[in-house]
N, C-alpha and C positions, 0 to 999 in steps of 0.2 A: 468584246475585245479578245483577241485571240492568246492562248497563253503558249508562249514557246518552250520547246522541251531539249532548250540549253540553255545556258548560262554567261558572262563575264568570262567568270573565271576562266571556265572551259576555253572562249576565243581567247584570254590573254596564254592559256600553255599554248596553243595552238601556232600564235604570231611567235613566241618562246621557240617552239620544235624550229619554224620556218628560218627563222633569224640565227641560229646554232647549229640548223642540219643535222640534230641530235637528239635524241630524247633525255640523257642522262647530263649533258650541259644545260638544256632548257631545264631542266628540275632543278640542279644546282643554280640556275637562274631566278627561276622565279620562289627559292624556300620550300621546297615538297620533294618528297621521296620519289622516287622514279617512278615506283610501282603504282603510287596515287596519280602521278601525271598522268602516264601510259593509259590507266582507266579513265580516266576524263574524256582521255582524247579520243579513245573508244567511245563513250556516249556520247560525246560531240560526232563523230564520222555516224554514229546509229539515227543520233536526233536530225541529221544533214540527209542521210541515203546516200552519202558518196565515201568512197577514200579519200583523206587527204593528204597522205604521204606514202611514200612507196620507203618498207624498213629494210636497210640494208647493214648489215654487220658496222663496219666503218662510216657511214654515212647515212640520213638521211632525206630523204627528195621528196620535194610536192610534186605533187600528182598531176595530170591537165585540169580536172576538176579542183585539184588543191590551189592551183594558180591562179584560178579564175575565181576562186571566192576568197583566198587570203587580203587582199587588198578591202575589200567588202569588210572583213572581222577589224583591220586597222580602223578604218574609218567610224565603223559600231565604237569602237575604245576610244577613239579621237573625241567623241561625240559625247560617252562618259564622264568623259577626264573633264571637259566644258562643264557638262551638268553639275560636276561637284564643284566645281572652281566657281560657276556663275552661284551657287548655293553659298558657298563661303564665303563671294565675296560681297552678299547680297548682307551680310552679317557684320563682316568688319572689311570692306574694300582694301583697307591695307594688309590685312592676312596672305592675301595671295600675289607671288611676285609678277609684276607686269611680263611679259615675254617682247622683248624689242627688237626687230632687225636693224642693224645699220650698215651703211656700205663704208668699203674698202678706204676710201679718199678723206670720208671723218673719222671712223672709230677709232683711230690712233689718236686723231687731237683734240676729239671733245669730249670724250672719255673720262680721258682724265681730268679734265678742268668740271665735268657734271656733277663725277660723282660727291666732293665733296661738298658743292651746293645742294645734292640732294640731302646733304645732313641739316646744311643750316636752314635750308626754305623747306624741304619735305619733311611732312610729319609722320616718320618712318615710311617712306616710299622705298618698296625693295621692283629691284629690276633686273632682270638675267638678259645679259645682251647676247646676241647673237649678230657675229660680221658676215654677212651677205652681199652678194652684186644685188644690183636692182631689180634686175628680173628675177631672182629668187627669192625677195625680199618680196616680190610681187605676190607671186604663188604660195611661199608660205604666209602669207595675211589673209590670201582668199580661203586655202586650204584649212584655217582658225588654227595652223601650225604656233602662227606668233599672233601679240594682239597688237602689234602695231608697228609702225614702222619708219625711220630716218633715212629719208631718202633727196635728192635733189632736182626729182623731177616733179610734175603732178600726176595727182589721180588719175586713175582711168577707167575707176568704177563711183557710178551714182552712190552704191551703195556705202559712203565712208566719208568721212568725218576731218578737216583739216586743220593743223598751226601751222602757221607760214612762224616759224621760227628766225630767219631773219636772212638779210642780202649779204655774200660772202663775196667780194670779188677776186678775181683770181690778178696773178702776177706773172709776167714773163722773168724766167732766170735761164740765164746762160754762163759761160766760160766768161773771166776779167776780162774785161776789156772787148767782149764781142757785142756787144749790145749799143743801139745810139743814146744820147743823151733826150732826156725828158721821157715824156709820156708813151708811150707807143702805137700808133695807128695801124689798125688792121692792115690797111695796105702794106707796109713796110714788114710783116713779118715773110722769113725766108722760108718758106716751105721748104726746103729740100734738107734745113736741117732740124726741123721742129718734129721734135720727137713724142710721143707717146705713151701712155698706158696699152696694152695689148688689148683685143674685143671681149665686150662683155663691159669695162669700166663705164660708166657714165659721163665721168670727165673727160675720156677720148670722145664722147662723142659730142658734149659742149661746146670743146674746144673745135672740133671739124664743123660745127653749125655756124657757133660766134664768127669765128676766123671764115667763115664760106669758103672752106677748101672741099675737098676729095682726100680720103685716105691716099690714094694711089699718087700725089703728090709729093706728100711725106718726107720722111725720114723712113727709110727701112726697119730701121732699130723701133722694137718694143717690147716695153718694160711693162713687167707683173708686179709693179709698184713704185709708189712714189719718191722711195728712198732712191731707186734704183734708178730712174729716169733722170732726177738728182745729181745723184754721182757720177753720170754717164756727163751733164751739161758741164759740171764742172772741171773734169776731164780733157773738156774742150771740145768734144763730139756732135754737140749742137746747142740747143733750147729745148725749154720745156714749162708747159705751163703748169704753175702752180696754185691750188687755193689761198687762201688768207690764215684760215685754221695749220693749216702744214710748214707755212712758212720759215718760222723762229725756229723749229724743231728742225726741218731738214735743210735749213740754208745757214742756220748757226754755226760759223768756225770754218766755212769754205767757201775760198775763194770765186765770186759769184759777184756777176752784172743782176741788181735786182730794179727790176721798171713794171711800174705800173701800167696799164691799158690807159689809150683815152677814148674817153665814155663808158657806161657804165656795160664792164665787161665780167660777166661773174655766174653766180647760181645763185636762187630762191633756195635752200635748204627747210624741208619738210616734214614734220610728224604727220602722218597718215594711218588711221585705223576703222576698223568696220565702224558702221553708225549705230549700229544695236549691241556694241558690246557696253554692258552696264558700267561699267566704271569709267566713265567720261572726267566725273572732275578727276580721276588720279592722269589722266592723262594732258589736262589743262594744267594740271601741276608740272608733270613733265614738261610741256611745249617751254610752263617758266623757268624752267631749268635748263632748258636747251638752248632758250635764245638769250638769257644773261652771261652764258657759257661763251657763247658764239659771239655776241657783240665784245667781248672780253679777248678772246681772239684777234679779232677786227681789229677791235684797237693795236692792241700791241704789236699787230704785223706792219700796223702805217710806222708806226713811233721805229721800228727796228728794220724797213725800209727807207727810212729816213734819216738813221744813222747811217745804214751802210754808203747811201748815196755821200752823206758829208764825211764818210773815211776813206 
């Protein structure tokens, strides 16, 4: 086995200098005297054969060879930080906080309704969420950035693990009175004022599947959320489709045509995480916490669609 003649440490000042462009903020960074950084990162550049910074009075720069292996020293640290998290949690699984992505369209509404079920059902489940679109939610799960991930689509790797946490269906809402009576048929929606989330959301692109439109039919107008897309229908500007989870919260107190689809028009909402990450049941935990959250949801969007239709 070959023995290397660097260190952690060494590549953590190293990502420190890259990340500050500085040697005296990376030392104030990572707790070390400047003078001790500065020598490290000398045997680190001695034990490599390259420069990895070019030192400049007011700034600091990576080098071409500093570019090309700084990514390399994250990924060694990425790699560490597992080691010890898969060690600790090989110990006590609850010790270490789950890392969760979740996109833009739930983290606002099941949030807040999880967390306090994670008191009564988890037996101290800690979870540090992180709000992602899909495809970033993607990439950090494959990258072991995060350990798993709330999403509304399916997998797209063999390698990972599923809870179909439950069916959400979505609702048309528009301006008083611009909506027809009863259920709504695909056919009858009016493209030219069905409004959107902007590229990149998941729900815009549900919503363009379900409905078998083309963006380029549209509504021009698109909104960088769902409040927004919201207070634009209720304006009088168009429609706009909404989840079941968003409902009570962004259709509460304004004036709004709220209609259900007919047939079953909605999203599969997803926990997704790699297959080999050890703490599977804290994640079975989770999925039960997502979908008692979520059918909880459900319900009270039908019960509060159902009032507004009889007021």
């Amino acid at each position: 086995m070959r023995n290397h003649d660097f260190t952690l440490r060494q590549l953590q000042y190293a990502v420190a200098v890259a990340d500050t462009q500085g040697f005296r903020r990376a030392a104030e960074l990572c707790g070390v005297s400047q003078p001790s950084l500065s020598a490290q990162i000398q045997r680190l550049e001695a034990a490599l054969g390259v420069a990895l910074f070019e030192r400049h009075a007011r700034k600091t720069l990576l080098t071409p060879e500093g570019r090309d292996l700084i990514e390399s020293m994250r990924e060694v640290l990425r790699s560490a930080d597992r080691l010890e998290q898969t060690a600790a949690a090989r110990l006590d699984p609850y010790s270490v906080p789950l890392r969760v992505g979740v996109i833009p369209t739930i983290a606002p509404y099941l949030l807040p309704r999880i967390i306090p079920r994670m008191g009564e059902q988890g037996r101290g489940l800690k979870v540090h969420w992180l709000e992602l679109q899909t495809r970033d939610c993607r990439s950090a799960l494959s990258e072991g950035e995060i350990d798993a991930m709330v999403i509304a689509d399916p997998a797209i790797s063999p390698a990972t693990e599923t809870v179909e946490v439950g069916w959400e269906p979505f609702y048309m809402v528009g301006g008083l009175g611009t909506l027809p009576e009863g259920r709504i048929p695909l056919d009858d929606i009016d493209a030219d004022r069905l409004m959107l989330l902007e590229e990149g959301h998941c729900l815009r692109e549900h919503t363009l599947s379900l409905c078998h439109l083309s963006a380029s039919v549209t509504s021009p107008f698109r909104g960088t959320s769902l409040p927004t897309v919201v207070q634009m229908a209720a304006a009088g500007l168009g429609q706009t489709v909404i989840p079941a989870s968003a409902l009570m919260r962004e259709a509460d107190g304004r004036t709004l045509d709220i209609r259900r689809f007919r047939g079953q028009i909605g999203r599969m909402v997803r926990l997704i995480w790699r297959s080999r990450n050890p703490r599977h049941e804290l994640m079975t935990e989770l999925g039960s916490c997502l979908e008692g959250a979520l059918a909880a949801a459900v319900d009270e969007a039908e019960v509060f669609a159902r009032q507004s239709l009889a007021g």
